[in-house]
C-alpha positions in Angstrom: 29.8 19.3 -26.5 28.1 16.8 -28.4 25.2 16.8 -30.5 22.8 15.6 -27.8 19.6 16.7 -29.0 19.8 13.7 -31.7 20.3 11.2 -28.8 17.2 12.6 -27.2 14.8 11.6 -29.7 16.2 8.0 -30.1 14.3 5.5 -27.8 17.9 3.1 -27.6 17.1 2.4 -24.2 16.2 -0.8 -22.1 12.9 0.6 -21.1 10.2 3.1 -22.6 11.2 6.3 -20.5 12.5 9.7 -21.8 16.0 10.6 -20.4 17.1 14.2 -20.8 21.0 14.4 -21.7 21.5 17.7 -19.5 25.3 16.3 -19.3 27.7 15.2 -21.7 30.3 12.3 -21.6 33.6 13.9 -21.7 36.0 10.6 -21.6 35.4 7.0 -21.2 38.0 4.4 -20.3 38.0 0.4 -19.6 40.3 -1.5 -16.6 39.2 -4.8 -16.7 35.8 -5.4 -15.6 35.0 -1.8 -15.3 33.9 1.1 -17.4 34.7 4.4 -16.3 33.1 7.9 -17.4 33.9 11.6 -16.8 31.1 13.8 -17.3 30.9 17.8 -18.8 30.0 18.7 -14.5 33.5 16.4 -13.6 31.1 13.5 -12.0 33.2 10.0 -12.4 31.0 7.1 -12.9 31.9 3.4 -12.6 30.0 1.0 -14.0 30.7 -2.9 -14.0 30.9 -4.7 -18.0 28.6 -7.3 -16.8 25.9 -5.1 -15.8 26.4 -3.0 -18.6 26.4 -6.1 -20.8 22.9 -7.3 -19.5 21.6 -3.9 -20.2 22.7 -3.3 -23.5 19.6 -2.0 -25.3 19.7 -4.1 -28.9 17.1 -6.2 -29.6 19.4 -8.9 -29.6 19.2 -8.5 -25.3 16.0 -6.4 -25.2 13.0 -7.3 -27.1 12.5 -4.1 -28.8 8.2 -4.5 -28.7 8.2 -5.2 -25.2 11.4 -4.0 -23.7 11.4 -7.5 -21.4 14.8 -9.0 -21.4 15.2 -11.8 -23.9 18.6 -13.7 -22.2 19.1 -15.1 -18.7 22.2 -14.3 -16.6 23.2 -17.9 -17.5 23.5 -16.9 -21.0 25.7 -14.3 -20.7 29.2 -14.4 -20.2 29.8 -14.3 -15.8 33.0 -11.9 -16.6 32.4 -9.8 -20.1 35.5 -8.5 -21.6 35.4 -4.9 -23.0 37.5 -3.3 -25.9 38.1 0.1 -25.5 35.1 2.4 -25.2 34.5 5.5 -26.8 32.0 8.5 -27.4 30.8 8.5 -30.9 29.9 11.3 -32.7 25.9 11.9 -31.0 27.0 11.4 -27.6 26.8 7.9 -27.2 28.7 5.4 -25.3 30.2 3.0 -27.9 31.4 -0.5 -26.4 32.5 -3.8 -27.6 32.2 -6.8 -26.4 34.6 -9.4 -28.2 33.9 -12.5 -27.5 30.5 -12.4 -28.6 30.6 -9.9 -31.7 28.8 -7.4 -30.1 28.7 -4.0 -30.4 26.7 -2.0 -27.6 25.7 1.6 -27.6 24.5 3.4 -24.4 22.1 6.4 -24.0 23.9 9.3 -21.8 20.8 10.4 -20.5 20.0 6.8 -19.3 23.5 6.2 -18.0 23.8 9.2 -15.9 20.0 8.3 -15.1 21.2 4.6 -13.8 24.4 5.6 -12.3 24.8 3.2 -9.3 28.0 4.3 -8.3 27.0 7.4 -6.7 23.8 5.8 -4.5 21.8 4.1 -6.6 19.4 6.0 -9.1 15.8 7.9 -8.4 12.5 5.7 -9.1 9.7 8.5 -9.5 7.8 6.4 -7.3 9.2 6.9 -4.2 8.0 9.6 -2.4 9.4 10.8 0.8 6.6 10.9 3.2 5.2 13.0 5.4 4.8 11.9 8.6 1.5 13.8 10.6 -0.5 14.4 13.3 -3.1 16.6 14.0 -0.8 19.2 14.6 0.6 19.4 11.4 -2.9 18.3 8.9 -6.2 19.6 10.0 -7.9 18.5 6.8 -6.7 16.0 3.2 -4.7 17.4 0.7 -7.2 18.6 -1.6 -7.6 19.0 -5.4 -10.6 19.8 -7.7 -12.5 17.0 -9.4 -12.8 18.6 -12.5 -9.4 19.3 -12.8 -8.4 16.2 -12.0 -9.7 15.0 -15.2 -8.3 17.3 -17.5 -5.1 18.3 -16.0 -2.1 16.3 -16.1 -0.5 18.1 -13.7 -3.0 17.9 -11.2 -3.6 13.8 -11.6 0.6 14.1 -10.2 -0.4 16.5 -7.6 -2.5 14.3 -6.2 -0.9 11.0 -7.1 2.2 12.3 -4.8 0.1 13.4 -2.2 -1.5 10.0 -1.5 2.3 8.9 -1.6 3.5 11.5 0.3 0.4 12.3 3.4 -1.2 8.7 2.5 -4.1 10.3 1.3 -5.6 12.9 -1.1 -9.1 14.6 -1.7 -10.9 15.6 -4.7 -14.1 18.1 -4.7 -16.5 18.3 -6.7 -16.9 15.3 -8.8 -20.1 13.8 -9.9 -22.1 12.0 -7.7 -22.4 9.3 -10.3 -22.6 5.4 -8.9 -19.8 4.6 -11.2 -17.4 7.4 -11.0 -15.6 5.8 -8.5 -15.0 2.6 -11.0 -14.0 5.3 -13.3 -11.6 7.6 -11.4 -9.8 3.8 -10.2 -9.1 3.2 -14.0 -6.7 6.3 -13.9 -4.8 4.7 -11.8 -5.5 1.1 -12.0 -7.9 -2.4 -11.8 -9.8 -2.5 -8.9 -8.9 -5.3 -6.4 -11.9 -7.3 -6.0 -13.0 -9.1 -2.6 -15.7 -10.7 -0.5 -17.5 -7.6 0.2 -18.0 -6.9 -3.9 -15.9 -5.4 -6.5 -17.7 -2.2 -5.5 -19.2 -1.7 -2.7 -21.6 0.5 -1.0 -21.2 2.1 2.9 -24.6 2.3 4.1 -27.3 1.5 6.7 -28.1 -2.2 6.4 -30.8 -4.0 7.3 -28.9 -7.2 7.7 -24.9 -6.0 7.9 -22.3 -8.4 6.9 -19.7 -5.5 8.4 -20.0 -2.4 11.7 -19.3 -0.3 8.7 -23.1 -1.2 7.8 -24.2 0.2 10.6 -24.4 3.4 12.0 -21.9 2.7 14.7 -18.7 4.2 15.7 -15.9 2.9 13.5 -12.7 3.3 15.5 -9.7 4.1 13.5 -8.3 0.8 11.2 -7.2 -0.7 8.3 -9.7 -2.7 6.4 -9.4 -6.4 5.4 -6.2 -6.9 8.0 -7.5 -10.3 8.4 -6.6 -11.0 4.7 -2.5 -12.6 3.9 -2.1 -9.5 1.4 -4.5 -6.6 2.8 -5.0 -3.9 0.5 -2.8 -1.5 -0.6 -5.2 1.7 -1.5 -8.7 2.3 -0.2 -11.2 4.9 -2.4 -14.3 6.1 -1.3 -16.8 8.5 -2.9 -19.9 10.4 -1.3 -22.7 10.0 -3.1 -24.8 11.7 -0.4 -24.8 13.0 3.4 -27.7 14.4 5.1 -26.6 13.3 8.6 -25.3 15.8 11.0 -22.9 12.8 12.4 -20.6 10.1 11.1 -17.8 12.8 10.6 -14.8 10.5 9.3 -11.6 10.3 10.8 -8.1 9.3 9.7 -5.0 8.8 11.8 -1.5 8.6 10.0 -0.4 4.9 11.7 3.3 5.0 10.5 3.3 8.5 12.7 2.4 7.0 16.0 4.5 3.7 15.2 7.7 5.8 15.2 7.1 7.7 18.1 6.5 4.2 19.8 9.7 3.2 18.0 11.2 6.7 19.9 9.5 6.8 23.3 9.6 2.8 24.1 11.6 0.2 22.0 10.1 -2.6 24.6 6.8 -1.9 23.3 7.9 -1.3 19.4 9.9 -4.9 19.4 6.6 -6.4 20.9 4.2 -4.8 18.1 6.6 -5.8 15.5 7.9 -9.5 16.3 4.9 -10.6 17.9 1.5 -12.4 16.1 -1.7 -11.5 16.8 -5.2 -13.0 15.1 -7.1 -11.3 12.9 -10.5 -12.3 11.7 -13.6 -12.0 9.9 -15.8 -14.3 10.8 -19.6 -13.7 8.8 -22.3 -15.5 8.1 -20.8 -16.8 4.4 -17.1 -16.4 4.9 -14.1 -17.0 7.6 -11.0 -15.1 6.7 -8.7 -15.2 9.3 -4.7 -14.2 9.6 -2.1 -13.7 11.7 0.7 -11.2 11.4 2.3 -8.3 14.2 0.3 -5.1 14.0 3.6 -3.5 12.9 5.6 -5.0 10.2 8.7 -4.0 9.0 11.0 -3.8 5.7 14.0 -6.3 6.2 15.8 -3.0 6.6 13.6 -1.4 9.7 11.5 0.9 7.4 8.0 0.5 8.0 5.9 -1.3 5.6 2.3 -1.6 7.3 0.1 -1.8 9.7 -2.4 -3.8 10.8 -5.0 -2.2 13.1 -8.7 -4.1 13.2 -10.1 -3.5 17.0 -13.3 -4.8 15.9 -11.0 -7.8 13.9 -9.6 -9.0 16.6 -9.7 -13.1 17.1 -8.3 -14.6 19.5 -4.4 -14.3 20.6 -2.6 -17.7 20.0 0.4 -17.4 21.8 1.8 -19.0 24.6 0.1 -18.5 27.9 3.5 -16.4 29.6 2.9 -14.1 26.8 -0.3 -13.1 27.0 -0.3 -10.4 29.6 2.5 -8.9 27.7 1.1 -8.7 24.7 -2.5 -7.4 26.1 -0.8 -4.6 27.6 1.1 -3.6 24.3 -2.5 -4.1 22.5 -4.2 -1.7 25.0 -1.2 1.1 24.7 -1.0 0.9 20.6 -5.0 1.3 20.8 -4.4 4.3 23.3 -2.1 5.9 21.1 -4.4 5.1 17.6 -7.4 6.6 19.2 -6.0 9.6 20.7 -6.9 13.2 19.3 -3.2 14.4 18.7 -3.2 12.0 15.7 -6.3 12.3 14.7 -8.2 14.4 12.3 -12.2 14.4 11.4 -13.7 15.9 8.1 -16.9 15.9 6.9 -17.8 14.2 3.4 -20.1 16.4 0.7 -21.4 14.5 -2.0 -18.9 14.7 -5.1 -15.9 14.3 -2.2 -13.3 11.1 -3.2 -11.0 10.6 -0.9 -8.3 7.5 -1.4 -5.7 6.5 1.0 -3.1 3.9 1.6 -4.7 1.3 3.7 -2.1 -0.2 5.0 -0.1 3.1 6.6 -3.2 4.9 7.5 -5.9 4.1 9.8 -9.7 5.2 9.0 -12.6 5.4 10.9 -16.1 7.6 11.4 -18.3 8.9 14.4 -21.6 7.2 15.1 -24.7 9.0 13.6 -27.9 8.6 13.7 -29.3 7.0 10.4 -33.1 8.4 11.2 -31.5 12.0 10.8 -30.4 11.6 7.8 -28.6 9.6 4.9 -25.2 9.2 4.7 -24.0 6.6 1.7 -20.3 6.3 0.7 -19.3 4.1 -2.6 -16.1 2.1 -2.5 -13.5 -0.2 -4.0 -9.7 -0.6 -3.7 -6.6 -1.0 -5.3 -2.9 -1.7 -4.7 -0.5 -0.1 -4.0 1.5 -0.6 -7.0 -1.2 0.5 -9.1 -0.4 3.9 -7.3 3.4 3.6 -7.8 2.9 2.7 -11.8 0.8 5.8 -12.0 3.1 7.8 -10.5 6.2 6.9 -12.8 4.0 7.2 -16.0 2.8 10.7 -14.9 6.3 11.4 -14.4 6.8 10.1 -17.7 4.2 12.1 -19.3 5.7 15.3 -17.9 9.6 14.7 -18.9 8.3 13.8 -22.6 6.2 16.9 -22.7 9.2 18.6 -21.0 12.2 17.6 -23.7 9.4 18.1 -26.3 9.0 21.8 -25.2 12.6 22.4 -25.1 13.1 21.0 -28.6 10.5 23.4 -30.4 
């Protein structure tokens, strides 16, 4: 087996990951347009030239500061050809490429990473996720604030679980105004937005939202009247003396694929059909329209939209519009109803953040002369999350190969 420990601790990759070389490349052969590889476990991999071509790690393809490409498709050749590859004496792949002078050498760890012959490779990022009801979650996944801060293992652990549940909690942290702006850094810039950059739930005198109030807030995504609503919501407690306003979450993309299950009629109407969304203050009019459902071109789900209080009015034609108040009143049956729903309390020092656009928030009324009940809060995308998550994975593997190399 070859010296892979050496390739370990060379960064010739297109990117700034670490690749573990668990495997060794055993044989490597070329039949025209395709490179083939047996592996020390007997895996065969295929790979085409001209994707191996555009991924070729040198600077002369990658810029080296950056790792951004530096060519265009239309500057390399549509149909490469290959001389004969071979393993060289770390481990590498070893490939030329004639007709341009080139000669390309090819991380195993990175290969067997990138292999797209057998399914396509693993982003860190995507989480399977855990669909639930109330029978399955009584309370957030919960981590300690504290330990969030000085643990990298816990920052994952909570990372995943807001991609896996939707949301996480952590305990404990101060009750600081700007923690929250802090703890967003760790994962990334806040998305700023009519309401503020931060912004503070509390009893107004003069409310520009219900969530100013001390109403009822059904369960709902926030800003659905916005093209692009955001991705992640965070919200800190910096103090509760009410004995109300208990919040309550709802996992949406649960109840959407049991409507999917129990009745397609009603699924194809939620997810094909517009309705209107606004948010109509005294110094702004946002307004949208999208289905409450919307899909992934493959018939994953990728959001919902669920604003009772945000409702404008339908604009559809008039033979439609029984239709789709029925199918309004039924997903608003099914949002609001216990066996999806949990409730929680919030202490001060609680954070909780959740994906606003697959889960659907809300609180019980309370009344503000019993008490005080103040909640800080921004958000952030959803990418931010999804970055975070593949440098904390990133974080682990180098400690990992660093560990095993001491």
């Amino acid at each position: 087996m070859p010296d892979t420990s050496k390739v370990a601790n060379v960064p010739h990759t297109p990117d700034y990951d670490t690749y573990r070389c668990d495997h060794a490349l055993t044989s490597a052969s070329a039949d025209g347009s395709v490179v083939t590889l047996t592996w020390d476990d007997g895996r065969v991999s295929r790979y085409h030239a001209f994707w191996l071509r555009e991924n070729e790690p040198s600077p002369l393809t990658h810029n080296p500061d950056t790792r951004e490409m530096k060519v265009t498709p239309l500057e390399l050749p549509v149909a490469p050809a290959v001389s004969e590859p071979r393993i060289d004496a770390d481990g590498y792949l070893e490939i030329g490429f004639p007709d341009e002078g080139l000669t390309a050498r090819y991380h195993p760890g990175w290969l067997r990473a990138h292999d797209y012959s057998h399914g396509g490779y693993a982003d860190a990022a995507l989480v399977e996720p855990f669909l639930w009801s109330s029978a399955d979650l009584q309370e957030p996944p919960t981590f300690d604030g504290a330990d969030f801060t000085d643990n990298a293992a816990t920052q994952e652990a909570f990372l995943t679980a807001v991609a896996s549940h939707g949301f996480a909690r952590l305990r404990n942290t101060p009750t600081d105004l700007m923690y929250v702006d802090a703890f967003a850094a760790t994962v990334g810039p806040v998305r700023d937005n009519n309401f503020g950059r931060l912004w503070d739930v509390r009893v107004e005198p003069d409310p520009q939202s219900n969530a100013y109030s001390s109403l009822e807030l059904v369960p709902h995504s926030d800003l659905c009247t916005r093209e692009y609503q955001p991705g992640l919501q965070v919200l800190h407690c910096i103090w509760n003396s009410t004995p109300g306003g208990a919040a309550t979450m709802v996992d949406g993309f649960r109840v959407a694929e049991d409507i999917r299950a129990e009745d397609p009629a009603l699924f194809e109407n939620l997810t094909t059909i517009d309705r209107t969304y606004t948010n109509r203050s005294r110094y702004t009019d946002y307004r949208w329209q999208s289905p409450p459902i919307v899909l992934h071109p493959d018939g994953s789900l990728k959001e919902m939209r669920i604003g009772a209080f945000l409702r404008g009015p339908t604009n559809q034609p008039f033979e439609m519009m029984e239709t789709i108040w029925q199918a309004d009143r039924e997903l608003s049956r099914r949002i609001s109803d216990r066996k999806y729903m949990i409730s929680y309390r919030y202490a001060p020092g609680d954070l909780v953040m959740f994906d606003n656009r697959r889960l659907q928030h809300g609180r019980e009324a309370f009344d503000a002369a019993t008490g005080k009940r103040w909640l800080r809060g921004c958000y952030i995308e959803r990418e931010e999350l999804h970055s975070a998550i593949r440098m904390a994975a990133r974080r682990r593997r180098e400690a990992e190969l660093a560990g095993s190399q001491t």
